[in-house]
C-alpha positions in Angstrom: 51.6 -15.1 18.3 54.9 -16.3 19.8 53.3 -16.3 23.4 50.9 -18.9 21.9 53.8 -20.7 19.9 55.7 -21.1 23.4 52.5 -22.0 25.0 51.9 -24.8 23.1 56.0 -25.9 22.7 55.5 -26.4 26.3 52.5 -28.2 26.6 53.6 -30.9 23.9 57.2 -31.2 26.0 54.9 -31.8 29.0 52.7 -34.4 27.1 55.4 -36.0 25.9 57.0 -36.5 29.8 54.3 -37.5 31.1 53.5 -40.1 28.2 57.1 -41.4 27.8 57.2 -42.0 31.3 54.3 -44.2 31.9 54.6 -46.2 28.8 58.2 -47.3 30.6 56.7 -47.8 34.0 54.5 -50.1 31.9 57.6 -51.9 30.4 59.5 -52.4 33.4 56.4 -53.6 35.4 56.3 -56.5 32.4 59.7 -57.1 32.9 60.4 -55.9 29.3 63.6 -54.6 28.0 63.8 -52.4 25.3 66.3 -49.9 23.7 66.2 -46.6 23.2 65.7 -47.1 19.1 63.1 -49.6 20.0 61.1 -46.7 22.2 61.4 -44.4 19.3 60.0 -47.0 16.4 57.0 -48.1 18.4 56.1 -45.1 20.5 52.6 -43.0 19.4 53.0 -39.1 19.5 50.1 -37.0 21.3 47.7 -35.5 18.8 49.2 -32.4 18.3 47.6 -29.1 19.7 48.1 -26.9 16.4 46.0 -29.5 14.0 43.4 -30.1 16.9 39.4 -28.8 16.1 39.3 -26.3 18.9 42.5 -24.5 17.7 40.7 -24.3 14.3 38.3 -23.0 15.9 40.1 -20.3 17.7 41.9 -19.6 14.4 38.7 -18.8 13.0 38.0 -16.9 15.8 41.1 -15.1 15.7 40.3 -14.5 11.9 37.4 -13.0 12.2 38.3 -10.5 14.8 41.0 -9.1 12.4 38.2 -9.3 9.5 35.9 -7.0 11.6 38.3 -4.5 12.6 39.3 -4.2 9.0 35.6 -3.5 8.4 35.2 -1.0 10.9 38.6 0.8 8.8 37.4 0.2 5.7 33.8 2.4 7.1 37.0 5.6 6.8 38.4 3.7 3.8 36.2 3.0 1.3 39.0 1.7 -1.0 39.4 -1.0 1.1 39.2 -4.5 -0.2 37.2 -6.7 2.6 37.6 -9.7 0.3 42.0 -9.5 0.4 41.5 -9.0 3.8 39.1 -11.9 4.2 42.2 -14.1 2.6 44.4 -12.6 4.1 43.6 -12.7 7.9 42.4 -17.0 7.6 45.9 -17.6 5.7 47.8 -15.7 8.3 45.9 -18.1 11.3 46.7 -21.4 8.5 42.8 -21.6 7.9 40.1 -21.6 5.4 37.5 -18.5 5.4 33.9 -20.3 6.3 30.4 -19.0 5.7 30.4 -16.5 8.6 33.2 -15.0 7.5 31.2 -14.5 3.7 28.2 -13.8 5.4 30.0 -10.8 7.6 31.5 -9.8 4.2 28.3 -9.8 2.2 26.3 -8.1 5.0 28.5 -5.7 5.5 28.9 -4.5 1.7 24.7 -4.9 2.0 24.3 -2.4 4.5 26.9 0.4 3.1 24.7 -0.2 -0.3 28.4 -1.6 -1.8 26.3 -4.1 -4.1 29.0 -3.2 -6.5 31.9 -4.7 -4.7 29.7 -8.4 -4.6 30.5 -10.2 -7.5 34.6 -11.3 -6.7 33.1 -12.4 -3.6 30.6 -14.8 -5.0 33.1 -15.6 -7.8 35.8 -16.5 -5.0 33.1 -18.1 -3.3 32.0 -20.6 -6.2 35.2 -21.1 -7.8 37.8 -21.4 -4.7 35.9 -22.5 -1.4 34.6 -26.1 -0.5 32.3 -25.5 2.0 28.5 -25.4 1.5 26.9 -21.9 2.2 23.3 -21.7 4.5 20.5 -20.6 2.3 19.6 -17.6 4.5 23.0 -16.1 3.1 21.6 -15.7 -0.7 17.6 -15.2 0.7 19.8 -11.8 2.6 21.1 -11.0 -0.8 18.2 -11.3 -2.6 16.4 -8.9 -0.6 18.9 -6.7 -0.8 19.4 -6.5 -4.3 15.4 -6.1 -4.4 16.0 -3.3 -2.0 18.7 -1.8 -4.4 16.4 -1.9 -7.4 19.0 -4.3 -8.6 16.0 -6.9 -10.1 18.4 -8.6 -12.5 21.0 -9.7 -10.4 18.6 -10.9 -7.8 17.2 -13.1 -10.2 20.9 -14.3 -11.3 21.6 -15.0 -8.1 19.2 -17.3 -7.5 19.7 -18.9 -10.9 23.4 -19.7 -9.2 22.4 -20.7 -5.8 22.8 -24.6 -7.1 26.5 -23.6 -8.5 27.2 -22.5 -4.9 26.9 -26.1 -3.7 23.3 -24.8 -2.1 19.9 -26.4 -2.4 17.7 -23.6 -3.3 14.2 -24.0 -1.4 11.0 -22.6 -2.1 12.2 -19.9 0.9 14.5 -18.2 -1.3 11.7 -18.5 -3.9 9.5 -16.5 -2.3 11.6 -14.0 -1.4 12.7 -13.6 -5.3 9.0 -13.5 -6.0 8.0 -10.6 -3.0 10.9 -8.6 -4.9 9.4 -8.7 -8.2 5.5 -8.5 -7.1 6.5 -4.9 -5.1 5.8 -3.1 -9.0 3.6 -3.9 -12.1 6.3 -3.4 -14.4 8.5 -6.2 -12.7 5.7 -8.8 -12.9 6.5 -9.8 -16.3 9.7 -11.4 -14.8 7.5 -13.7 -12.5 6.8 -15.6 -15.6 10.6 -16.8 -16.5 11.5 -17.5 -13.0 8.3 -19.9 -12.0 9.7 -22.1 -15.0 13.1 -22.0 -14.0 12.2 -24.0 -10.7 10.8 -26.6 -12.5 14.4 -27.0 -13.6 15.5 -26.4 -10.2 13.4 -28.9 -8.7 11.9 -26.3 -6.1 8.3 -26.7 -4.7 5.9 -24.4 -4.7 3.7 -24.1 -1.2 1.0 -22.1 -0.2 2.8 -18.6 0.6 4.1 -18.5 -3.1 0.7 -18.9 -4.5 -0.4 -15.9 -2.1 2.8 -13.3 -2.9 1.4 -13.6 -6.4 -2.6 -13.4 -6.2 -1.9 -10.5 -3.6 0.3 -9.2 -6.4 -2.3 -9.4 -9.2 -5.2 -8.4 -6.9 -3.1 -5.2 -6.2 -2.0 -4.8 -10.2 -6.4 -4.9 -11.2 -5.7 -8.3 -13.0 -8.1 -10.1 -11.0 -9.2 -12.5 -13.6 -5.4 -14.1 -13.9 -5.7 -14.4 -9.9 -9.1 -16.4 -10.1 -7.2 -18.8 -12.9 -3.8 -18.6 -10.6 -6.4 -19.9 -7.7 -8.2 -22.4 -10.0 -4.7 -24.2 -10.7 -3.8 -24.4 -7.2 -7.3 -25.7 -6.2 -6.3 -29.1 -8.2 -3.6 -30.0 -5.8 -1.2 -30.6 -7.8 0.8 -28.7 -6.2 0.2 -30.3 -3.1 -1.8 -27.0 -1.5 -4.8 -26.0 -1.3 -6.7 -22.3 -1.1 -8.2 -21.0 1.9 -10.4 -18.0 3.0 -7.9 -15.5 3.2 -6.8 -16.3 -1.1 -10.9 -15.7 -1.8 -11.9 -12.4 0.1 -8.7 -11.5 -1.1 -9.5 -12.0 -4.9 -13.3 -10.7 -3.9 -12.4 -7.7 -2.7 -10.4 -7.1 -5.8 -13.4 -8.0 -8.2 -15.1 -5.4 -6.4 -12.8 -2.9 -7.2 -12.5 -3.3 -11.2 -14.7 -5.7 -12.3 -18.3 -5.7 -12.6 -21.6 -7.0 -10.2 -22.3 -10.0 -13.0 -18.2 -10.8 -12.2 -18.4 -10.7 -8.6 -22.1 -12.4 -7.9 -20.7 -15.6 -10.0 -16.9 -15.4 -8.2 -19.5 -15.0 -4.4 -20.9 -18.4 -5.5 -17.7 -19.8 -6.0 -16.6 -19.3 -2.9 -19.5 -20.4 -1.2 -19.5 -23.4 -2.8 -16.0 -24.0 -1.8 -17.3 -23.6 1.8 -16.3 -20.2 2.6 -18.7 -17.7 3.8 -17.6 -13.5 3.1 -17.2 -11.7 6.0 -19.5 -8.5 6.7 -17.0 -5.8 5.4 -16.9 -8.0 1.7 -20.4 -8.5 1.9 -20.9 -4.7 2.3 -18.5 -4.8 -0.7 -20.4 -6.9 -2.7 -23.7 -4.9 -2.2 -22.0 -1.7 -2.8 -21.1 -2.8 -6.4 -24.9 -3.8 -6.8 -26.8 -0.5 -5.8 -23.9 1.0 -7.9 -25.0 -0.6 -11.1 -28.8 0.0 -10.4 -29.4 -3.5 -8.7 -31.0 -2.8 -5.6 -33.2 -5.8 -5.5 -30.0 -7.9 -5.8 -28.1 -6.2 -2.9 -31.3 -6.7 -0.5 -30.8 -10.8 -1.6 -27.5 -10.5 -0.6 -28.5 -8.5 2.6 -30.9 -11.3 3.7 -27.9 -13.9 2.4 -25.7 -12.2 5.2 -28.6 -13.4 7.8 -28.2 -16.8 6.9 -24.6 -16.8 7.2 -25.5 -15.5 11.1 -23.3 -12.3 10.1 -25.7 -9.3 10.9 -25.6 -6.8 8.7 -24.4 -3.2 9.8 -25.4 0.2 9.3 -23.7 0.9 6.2 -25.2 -2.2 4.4 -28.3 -1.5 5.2 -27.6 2.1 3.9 -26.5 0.9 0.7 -29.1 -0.8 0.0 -31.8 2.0 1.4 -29.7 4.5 -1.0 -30.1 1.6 -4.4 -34.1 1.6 -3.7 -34.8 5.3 -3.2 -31.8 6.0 -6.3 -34.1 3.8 -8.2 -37.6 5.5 -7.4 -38.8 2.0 -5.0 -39.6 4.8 -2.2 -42.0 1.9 -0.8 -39.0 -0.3 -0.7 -36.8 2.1 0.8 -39.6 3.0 3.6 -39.5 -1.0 4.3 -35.4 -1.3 4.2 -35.8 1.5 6.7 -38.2 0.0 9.2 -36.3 -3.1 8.9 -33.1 -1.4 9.8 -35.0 0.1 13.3 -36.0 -3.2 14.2 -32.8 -4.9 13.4 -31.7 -2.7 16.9 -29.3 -0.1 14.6 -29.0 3.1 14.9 -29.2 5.4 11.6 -26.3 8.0 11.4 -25.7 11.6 9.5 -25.2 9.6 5.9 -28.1 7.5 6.6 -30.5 10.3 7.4 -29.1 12.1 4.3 -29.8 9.4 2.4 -33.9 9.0 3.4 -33.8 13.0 3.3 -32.8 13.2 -0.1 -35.4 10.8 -1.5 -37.7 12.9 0.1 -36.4 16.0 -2.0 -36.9 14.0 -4.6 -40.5 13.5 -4.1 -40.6 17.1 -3.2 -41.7 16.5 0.3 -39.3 19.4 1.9 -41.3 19.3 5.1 -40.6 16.0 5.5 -37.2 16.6 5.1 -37.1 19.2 7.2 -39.3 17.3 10.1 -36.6 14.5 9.7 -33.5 17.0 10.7 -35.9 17.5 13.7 -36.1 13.5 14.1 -32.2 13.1 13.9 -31.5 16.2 16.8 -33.7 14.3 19.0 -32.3 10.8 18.6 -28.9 12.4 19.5 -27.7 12.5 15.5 -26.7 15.9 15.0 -26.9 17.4 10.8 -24.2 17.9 9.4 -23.3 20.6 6.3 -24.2 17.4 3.7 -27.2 16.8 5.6 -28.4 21.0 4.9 -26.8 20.6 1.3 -29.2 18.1 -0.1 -32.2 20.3 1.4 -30.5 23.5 -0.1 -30.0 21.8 -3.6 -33.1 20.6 -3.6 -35.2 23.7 -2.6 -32.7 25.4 -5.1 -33.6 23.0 -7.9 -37.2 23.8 -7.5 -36.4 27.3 -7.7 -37.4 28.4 -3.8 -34.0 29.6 -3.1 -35.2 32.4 -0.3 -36.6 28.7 1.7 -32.8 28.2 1.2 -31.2 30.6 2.2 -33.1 31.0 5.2 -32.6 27.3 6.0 -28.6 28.4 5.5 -29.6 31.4 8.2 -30.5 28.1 10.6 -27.7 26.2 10.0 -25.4 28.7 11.4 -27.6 29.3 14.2 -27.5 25.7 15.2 -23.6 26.1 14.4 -23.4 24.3 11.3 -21.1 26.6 8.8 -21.9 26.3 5.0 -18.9 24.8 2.6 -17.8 25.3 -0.6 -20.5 23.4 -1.9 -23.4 25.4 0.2 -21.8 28.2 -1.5 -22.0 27.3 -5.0 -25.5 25.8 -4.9 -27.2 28.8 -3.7 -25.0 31.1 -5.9 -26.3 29.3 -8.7 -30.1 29.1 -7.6 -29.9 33.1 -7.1 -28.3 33.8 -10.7 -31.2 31.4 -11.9 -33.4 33.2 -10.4 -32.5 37.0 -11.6 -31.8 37.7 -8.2 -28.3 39.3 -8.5 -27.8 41.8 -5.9 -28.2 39.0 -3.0 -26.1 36.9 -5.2 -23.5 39.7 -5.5 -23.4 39.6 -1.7 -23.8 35.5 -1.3 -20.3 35.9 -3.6 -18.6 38.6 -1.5 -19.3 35.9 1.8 -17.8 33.4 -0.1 -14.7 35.0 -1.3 -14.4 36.4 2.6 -14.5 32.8 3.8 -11.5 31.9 1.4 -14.0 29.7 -0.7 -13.2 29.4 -4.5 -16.3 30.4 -7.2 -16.4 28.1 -10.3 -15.3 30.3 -13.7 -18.8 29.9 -14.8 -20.5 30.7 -11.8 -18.5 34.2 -12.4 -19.3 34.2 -15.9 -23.1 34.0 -15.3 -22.7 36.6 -12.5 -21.5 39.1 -15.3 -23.8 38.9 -17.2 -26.7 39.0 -14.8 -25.3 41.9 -13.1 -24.9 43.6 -16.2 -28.7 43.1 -17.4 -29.6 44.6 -14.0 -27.4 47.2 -14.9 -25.2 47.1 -11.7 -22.2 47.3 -13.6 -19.6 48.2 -11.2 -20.2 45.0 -9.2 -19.6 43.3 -12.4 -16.6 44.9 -12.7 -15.9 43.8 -9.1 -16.6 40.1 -10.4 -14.1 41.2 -13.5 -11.4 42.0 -11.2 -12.1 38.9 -8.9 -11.7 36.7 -12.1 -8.2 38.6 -13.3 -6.7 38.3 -9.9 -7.6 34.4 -10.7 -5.4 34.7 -14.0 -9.1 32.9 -15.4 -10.3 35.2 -18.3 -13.8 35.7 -18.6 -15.4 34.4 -22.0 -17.1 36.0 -24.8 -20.4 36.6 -23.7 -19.0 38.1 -20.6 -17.5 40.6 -22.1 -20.6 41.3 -24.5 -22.3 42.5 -21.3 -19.6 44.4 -20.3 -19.5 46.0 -23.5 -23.4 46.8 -24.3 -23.4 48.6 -20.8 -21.1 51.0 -21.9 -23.5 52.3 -24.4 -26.2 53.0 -21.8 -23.4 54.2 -19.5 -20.8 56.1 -21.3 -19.2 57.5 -18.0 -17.7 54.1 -17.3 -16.0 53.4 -20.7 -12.7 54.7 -19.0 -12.4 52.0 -15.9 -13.8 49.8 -18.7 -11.0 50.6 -21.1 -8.4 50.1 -18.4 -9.6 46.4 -17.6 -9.5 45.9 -21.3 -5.8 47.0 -21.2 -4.8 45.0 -18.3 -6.5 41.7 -19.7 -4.7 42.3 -22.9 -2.5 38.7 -22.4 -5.2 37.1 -20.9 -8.0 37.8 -24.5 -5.3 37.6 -27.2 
């Protein structure tokens, strides 16, 4: 600092030579003579160095440097106070702090999560400074107090952007608005602030009206969306929806609302002149065949045509799924047919779906002829494909068809799942046949598959009537190791074989014992 002093000592001594001595050059050239007092009452001193705008600016400069190796300090020292050193550093260089210097401060305190440490600096910054903060400053805070989970003060701050000699914009809006929307239980906030900028003279655009029908899309409350999109469809507020505001809002009504809901809002939407794209019309169709409308969804198929969007195999498979679901197997045969001539190729779910209406009709060699179709068009089965044979052929009571359709599935290398398991567990209890379903269980538990407590239940007492009554114990012991206890009529069996079998009332009065806890 007294290098620089010196510096500049010298450099006004030189100005002042050099000036001095032309201005009486000048004189004598006129042939003017002037005294010394005269000189000194009409001369103009140089603009001097120390109140020039570049030396501010190297102050500043200077300033800062000091302020961010106090920062990098304070990273040891958390007790120390950024905001004294902020005055203190600009009043040692004979300068005001400036918005870089609270930006720095407020970043800084930001990203070491010291939201705590804020408030002096935006009361110092308010009450003391003159200059006029950038927005972005407060839209950084904002976040960060969103970030924090700091909601209130987020909001505050905004509320006292204007008192910080800042225009608030719709930018720092929006960001406010992102912060609230992230929860449901934060929404009811939204309410308050949207009147506030009335007050605050702050224009909505388009992205606000987005950040909140996203918002209520995401939350389930489509219908406030559809209103929210209604009011901004007036123009009033100088904006108007596009596309991306109604499949957004569709695909929500498709979630949690109901077909009549979504048909009336598809309408809408065309008549705005927007067309769905094929992933909402699938969407749209899947909500139909759910509710039993398959007649419906094949309108809205044919719809998709029109709009030159060709429907895919999953549409198609929807709808081939409502008509068979609904008994229209002549439908479903057409939908089919259709979907072959359309140029698309059925997969594993679509064949699974035509296979199981032919269970339903009973037509197992159909079913079975159509597995034979789908290996030779390339489609390999899969274990659903074999399940909704094997619960059909179970339902009608031909479980050995069943099983030896499971036999063929692991030829073919198709393993049976949980679900395999269970079905044919089931169709063998049904069916008395409890020695092969003892054994179907003993696979299962190999494979690490979980039995259902009822399936267990049933296998008791089956095995028990057939008087095999140490594999019902086996089951027993399976179930304890489970911590599941077996219920009444279980132990009923249990209990009415020991009268035709006295020689196992010990091992029976054991179990007993040990499932004390689990039968009080």
């Amino acid at each position: 600092m007294v290098v620089a002093d010196m510096y500049y000592q010298q450099l006004e001594l030189i100005q002042f030579q050099i000036l001095s001595t032309d201005y009486l050059k000048r004189m004598v050239f006129f042939g003017s003579s002037i005294t010394s007092c005269s000189i000194r009452r009409r001369r103009k001193w140089p603009f001097s160095p120390y109140k020039g705008k570049w030396q501010q600016t190297f102050n500043e400069q200077q300033a800062m440097e000091e302020l961010k190796k106090a920062a990098v300090k304070e990273e040891q020292n958390p007790e120390t106070n950024l905001l004294s050193v902020l005055i203190a550093s600009f009043s040692s260089y004979g300068c005001d702090p400036n918005s870089s210097a609270y930006s720095f401060i407020i970043n800084h305190l930001s990203q070491r999560s010291l939201l705590s440490q804020l408030p002096p600096v935006l009361d110092r910054l308010e009450r003391i400074e003159k200059f006029n903060p950038p927005e972005r400053m407060f839209v950084d805070l904002i976040r960060s107090y969103g970030n924090a989970g700091m909601l209130h003060d987020a909001i505050e701050l905004f509320y006292r952007i204007p008192r910080l000699r800042c225009a608030p914009t719709v930018h720092s809006l929006n960001t406010l608005l992102a912060v609230l929307c992230r929860k449901e239980d934060n929404f009811v906030l939204v309410h308050d602030v949207l009147m506030r900028t009335v007050e605050m003279n702050v224009q909505l655009e388009y992205l606000t009206f987005r950040i909140l029908v996203k918002a209520l899309c995401r939350f389930g409350k489509v219908n406030s969306a559809t209103e929210l999109l209604n009011t901004m469809a007036l123009e009033v507020h100088g904006c108007t929806p596009d596309s991306r505001l109604y499949s957004m809002i569709l695909s929500s009504l498709c979630k949690h609302a109901g077909s009549v809901e979504v048909v009336n809002f598809l309408e809408e939407m065309r008549k705005a002149g927007f067309s769905p794209n094929g992933r909402e019309y699938t969407n749209v169709i899947n909500v139909l065949v759910k509710e039993g409308r398959a007649k419906d969804a094949f309108d809205v198929l044919n719809r998709m045509k029109v709009d030159s969007i060709k429907p895919d195999i999953v549409s198609y498979t929807s709808v081939l799924d409502g008509f068979f679901s609904a008994g229209d197997f002549q439908k479903g045969e057409e939908v089919f047919d259709e979907m072959l001539v359309m140029g698309l190729v059925p997969d594993a779910f679509t064949y699974s779906v035509y296979i199981n209406s032919l269970c339903k009709k009973g037509d197992f060699d159909g079913a079975l002829d159509m597995i034979i179709r789908m290996e030779q068009v390339g489609c390999k089965p899969d274990v659903v494909t074999y399940n909704t044979i094997v619960m059909g052929l179970c339902k009608v009571g031909d479980v050995g068809r069943a099983r030896e359709l499971m036999g063929k599935m692991g030829l073919k290398g198709v393993e049976g799942n949980l679900h395999t398991y269970r079905v044919l567990i089931d169709g063998l209890v049904c069916k008395g046949a409890m020695a092969a379903a003892f054994e179907m269980l003993v696979e299962m538990l190999e494979r690490g598959f979980v039995p259902r407590a009822a399936t267990l239940d049933l296998m008791i007492c089956g095995l028990c009537e057939c008087r095999l009554f140490s594999k019902a114990l086996r089951v027993l012991e399976e179930m304890l190791s489970r911590s599941v206890a077996p219920e009444a009529r279980a132990w009923e069996s249990l209990l009415s074989c020991v009268e035709f079998d006295s020689g196992c009332s010990d091992s029976l009065i054991d179990l007993e014992l040990l499932t004390w806890p689990l039968t009080d």
